[in-house]
C-alpha positions as CSV (number, residue, x, y, z in Angstrom):
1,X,-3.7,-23.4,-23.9
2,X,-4.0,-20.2,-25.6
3,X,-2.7,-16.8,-24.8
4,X,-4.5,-15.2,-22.0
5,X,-4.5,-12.0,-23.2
6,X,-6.1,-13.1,-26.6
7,X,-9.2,-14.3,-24.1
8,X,-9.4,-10.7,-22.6
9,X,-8.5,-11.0,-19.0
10,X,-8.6,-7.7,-17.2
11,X,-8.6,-6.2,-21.1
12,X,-12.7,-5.8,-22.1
13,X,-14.4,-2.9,-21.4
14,X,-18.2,-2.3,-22.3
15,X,-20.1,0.8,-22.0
16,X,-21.2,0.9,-18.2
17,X,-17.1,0.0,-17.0
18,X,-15.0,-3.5,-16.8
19,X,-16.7,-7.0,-18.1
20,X,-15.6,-9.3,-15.3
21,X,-13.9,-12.1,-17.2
22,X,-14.3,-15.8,-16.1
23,X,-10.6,-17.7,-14.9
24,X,-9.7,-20.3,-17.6
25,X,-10.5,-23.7,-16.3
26,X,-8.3,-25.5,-13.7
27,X,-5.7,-27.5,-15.6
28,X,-3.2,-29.9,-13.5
29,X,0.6,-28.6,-13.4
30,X,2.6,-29.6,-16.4
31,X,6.3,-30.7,-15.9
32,X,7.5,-27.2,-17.1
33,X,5.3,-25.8,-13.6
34,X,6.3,-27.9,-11.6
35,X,7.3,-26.3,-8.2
36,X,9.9,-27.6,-5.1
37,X,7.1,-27.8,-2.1
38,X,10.3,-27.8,0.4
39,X,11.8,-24.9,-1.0
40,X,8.0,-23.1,-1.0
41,X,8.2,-24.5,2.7
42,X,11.3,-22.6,3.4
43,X,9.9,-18.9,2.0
44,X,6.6,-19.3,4.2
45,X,8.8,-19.8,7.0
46,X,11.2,-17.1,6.0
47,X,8.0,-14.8,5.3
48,X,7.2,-14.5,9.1
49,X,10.3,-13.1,10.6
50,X,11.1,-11.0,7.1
51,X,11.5,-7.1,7.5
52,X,9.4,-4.9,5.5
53,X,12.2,-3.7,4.4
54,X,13.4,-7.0,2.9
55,X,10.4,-7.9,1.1
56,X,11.2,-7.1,-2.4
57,X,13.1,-9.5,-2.0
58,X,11.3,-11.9,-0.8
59,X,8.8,-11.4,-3.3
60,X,11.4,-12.2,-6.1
61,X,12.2,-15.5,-3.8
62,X,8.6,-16.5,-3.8
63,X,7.8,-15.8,-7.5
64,X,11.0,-17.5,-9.2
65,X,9.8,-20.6,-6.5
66,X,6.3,-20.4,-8.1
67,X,7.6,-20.7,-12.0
68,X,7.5,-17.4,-12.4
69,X,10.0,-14.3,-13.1
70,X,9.7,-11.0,-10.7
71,X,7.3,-10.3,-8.8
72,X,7.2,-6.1,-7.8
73,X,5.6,-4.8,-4.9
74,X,3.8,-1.3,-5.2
75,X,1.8,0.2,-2.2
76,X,-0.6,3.4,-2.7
77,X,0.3,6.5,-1.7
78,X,-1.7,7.9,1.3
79,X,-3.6,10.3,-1.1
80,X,-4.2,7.7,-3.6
81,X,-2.4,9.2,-6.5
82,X,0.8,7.4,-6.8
83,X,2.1,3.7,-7.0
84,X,4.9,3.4,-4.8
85,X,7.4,0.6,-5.4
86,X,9.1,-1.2,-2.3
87,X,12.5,-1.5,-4.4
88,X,13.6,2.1,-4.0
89,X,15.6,1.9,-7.4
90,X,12.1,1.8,-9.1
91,X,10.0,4.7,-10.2
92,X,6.7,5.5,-9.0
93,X,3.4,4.7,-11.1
94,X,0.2,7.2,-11.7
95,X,-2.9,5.6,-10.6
96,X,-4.4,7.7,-13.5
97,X,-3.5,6.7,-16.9
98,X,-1.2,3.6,-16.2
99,X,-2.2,-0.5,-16.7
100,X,-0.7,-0.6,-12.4
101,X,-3.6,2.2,-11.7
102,X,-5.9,0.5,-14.0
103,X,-5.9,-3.2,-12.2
104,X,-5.5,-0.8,-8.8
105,X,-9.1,1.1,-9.7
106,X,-11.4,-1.8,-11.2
107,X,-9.4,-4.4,-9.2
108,X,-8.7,-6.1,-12.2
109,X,-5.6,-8.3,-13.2
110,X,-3.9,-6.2,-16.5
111,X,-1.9,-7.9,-19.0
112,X,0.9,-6.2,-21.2
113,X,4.0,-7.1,-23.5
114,X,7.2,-6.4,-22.6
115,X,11.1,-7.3,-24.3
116,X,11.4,-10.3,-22.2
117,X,7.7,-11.7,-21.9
118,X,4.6,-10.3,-20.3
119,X,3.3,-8.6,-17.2
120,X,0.8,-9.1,-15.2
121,X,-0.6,-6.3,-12.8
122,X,-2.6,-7.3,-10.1
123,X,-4.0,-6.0,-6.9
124,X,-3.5,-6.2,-3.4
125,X,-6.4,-6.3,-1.2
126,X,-6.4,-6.9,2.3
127,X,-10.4,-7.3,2.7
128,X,-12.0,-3.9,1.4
129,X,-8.7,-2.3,1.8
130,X,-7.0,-1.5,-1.1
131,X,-3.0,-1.4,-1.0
132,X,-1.7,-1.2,-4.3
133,X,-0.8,-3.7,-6.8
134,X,2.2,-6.8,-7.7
135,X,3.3,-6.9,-11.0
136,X,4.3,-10.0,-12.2
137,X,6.8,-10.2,-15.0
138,X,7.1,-14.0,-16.5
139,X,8.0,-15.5,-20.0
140,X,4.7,-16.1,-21.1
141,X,1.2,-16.6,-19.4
142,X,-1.0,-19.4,-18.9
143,X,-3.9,-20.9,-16.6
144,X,-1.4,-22.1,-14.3
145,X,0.8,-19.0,-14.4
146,X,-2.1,-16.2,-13.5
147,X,-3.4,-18.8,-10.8
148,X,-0.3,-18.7,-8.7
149,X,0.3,-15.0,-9.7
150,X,-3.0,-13.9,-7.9
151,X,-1.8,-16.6,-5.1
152,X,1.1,-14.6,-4.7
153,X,-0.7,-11.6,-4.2
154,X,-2.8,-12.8,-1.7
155,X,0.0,-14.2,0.7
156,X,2.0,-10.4,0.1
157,X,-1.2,-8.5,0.8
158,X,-1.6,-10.3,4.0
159,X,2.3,-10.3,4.6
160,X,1.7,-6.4,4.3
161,X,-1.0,-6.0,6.4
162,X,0.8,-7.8,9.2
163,X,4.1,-6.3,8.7
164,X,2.7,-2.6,8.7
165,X,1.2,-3.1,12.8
166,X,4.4,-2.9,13.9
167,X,7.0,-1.0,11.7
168,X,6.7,2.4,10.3
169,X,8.9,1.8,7.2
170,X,6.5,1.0,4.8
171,X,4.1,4.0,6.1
172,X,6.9,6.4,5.2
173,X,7.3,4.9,1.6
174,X,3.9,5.9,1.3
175,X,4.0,9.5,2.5
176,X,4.3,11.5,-0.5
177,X,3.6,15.0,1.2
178,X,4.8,16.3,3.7
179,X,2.6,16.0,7.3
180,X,2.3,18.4,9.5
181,X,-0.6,20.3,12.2
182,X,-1.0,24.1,10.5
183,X,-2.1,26.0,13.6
184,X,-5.1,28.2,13.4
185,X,-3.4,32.0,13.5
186,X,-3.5,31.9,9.5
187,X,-0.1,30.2,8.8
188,X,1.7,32.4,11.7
189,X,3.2,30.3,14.8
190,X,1.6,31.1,18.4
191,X,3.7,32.1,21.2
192,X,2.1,32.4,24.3
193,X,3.0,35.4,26.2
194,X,5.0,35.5,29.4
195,X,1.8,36.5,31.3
196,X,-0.1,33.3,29.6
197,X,3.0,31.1,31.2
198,X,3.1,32.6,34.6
199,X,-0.8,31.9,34.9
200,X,-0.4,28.5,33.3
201,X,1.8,27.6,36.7
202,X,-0.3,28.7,39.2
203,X,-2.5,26.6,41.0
204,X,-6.2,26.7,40.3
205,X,-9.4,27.5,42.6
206,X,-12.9,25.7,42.1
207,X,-16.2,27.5,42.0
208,X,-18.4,26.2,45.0
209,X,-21.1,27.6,42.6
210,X,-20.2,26.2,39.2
211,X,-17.7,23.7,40.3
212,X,-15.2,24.2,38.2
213,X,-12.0,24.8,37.8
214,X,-11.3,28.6,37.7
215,X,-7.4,30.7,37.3
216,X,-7.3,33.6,39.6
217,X,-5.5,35.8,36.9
218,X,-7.4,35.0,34.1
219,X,-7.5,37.9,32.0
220,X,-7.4,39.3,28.4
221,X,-3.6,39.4,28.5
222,X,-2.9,36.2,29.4
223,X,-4.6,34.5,26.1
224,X,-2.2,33.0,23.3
225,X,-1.5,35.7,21.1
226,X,-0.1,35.2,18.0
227,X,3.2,36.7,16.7
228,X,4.6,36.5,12.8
């Protein structure tokens, strides 16, 4: 079969944004793709009690099973601009001006050429969600080959989705910036004043007339003021 890349997949553009490029034609498994179905078993099985924390490695696990190389997990950040990696030792990817952001935006698989073979970026989708994109590292690429790297991305963006519900880790590799509530007194903390506290304590009367709730000492001085 002929280099993928020399077909264009995820590579043509035309005037009005990406030409969506047709998969080469199913092809049966050669002997040199041939994969262990038990040991495919065992990942699966593996997959559902994995911490999020230990998925870059399982995404290695699952790739190598599927006759491929690596296989690199990067989620968006929460304002969209950076590629974060799962594997900490890794750096982080624009989404502007990089082949990762480029198969992020059009959704897209992107090949390119590295030392030790190609890459393939491609992205993870949980329905119309977005969550960033796998890259694929394997000696060379064929039918077969980008088949069961989109396959892999798939079964991650699901493991993602459901791994997220309950654990906070992979939120936090996301967070770029730092969170926080700014209060409204123009950068400056509030303090309520000691008057603001006592009145706070006391019990309240209702209004026979308006029926509502109503603090005896309820007066200019005991509003939140706000100190530098």
């Amino acid at each position: 079969m002929p280099d993928l890349r020399e077909a264009g997949i995820g590579v043509r553009l035309g005037t009005e944004g990406v030409i969506h490029v047709p998969d080469p034609p199913l092809e049966p498994p050669g002997p040199d793709t041939a994969v262990d179905e038990n040991r495919l078993e065992e990942l699966i099985i593996e997959a559902q009690t994995t911490l999020p924390v230990e998925m870059p490695g399982l995404a290695n696990r699952c790739a190598s099973a599927l006759g491929l190389g690596t296989a690199l997990i990067y989620l968006v950040d929460l304002q969209q601009q950076l590629l974060i990696p799962l594997d900490e030792a890794t750096e982080t990817l624009p989404v502007e001006h990089s082949l990762a952001g480029w198969a992020y935006r059009t959704l897209s698989p992107r090949v390119a050429d590295t030392d030790d073979g190609v890459i393939v970026w491609l992205p993870l989708v949980d329905g119309a969600e977005r969550l960033g994109v796998l890259a694929v590292q394997t000696a060379w690429l064929d039918g077969v080959r980008l088949r069961r790297s989109r396959m892999l991305a798939y079964l991650l963006a699901m493991l993602i989705t459901s791994k997220r519900a309950y654990s906070d880790w992979l939120a936090a590799r996301t967070r770029t910036a730092t969170m926080g509530c700014r209060p409204r007194c123009c950068g400056r903390s509030c303090h309520p004043t000691p008057s603001a506290a006592a009145g706070a304590s006391r019990p309240r009367s209702w209004n026979r007339r308006t029926t509502s709730p109503v603090t005896p000492s309820t007066t200019r001085s005991s509003r939140t003021s706000c100190t530098p």
